[in-house]
N, C-alpha and C positions, 0 to 999 in steps of 0.2 A: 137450218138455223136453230141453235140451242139458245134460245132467254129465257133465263127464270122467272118464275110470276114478282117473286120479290123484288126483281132486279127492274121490270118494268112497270112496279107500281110505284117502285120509290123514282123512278123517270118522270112518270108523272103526277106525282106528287109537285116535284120539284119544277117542273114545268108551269103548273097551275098555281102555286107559291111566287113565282117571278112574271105573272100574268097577273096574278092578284096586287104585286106589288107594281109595278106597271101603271097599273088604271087608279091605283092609289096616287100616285106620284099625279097621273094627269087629272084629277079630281078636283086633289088638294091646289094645286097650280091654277087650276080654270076657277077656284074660289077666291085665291091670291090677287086674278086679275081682274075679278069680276068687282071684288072689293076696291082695287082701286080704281077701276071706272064709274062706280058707284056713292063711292064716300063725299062727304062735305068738305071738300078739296078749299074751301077757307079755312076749315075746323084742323083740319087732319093734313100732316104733309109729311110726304114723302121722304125718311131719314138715309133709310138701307134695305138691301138686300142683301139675305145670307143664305148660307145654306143650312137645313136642320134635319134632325133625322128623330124619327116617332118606333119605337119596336111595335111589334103587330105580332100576331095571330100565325104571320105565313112569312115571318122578318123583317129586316130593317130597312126601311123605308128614307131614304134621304128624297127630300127636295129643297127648292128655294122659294123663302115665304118672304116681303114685303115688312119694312116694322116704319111706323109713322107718327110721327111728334104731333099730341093733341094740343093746339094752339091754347085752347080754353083752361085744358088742366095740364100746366104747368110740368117740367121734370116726368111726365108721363108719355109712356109711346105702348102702340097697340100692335096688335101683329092679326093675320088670320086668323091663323088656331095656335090655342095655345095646348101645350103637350097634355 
């Protein structure tokens, strides 16, 4: 078997890159849901879900984040994180 060291560190590189963005994705998600089982579900309500995408360190990263109309303040809606 002939592989070059370059050939298999850019493997995994790119391995550990879609591993990083991965656990990112499920991070970001289990804060997304956490926030809505959590929130002042008088105050705050549920508008949409979209999909968004953040660049990082190890690429792009798309997930779907939750955006919800503040009852209190007006023309205003909040999301998980903001970019």
């Amino acid at each position: 078997m002939d592989i070059k060291f370059g050939e298999m560190e850019l493997k995994i590189f790119e391995f550990v890159c879609e591993l990083a963005r991965n656990i990112t994705v499920s991070i970001l998600e289990q804060l997304d849901e956490r926030l809505r089982n959590e929130r002042d579900k008088k105050r705050y309500r549920m508008k949409d879900k979209n999909k968004t995408a953040i660049k990082t360190l190890y690429g792009n990263v798309e997930y779907a984040r939750r955006y919800y109309f503040d009852n209190e303040k007006k023309n205003t809606f909040i999301c998980s994180m903001k970019k």
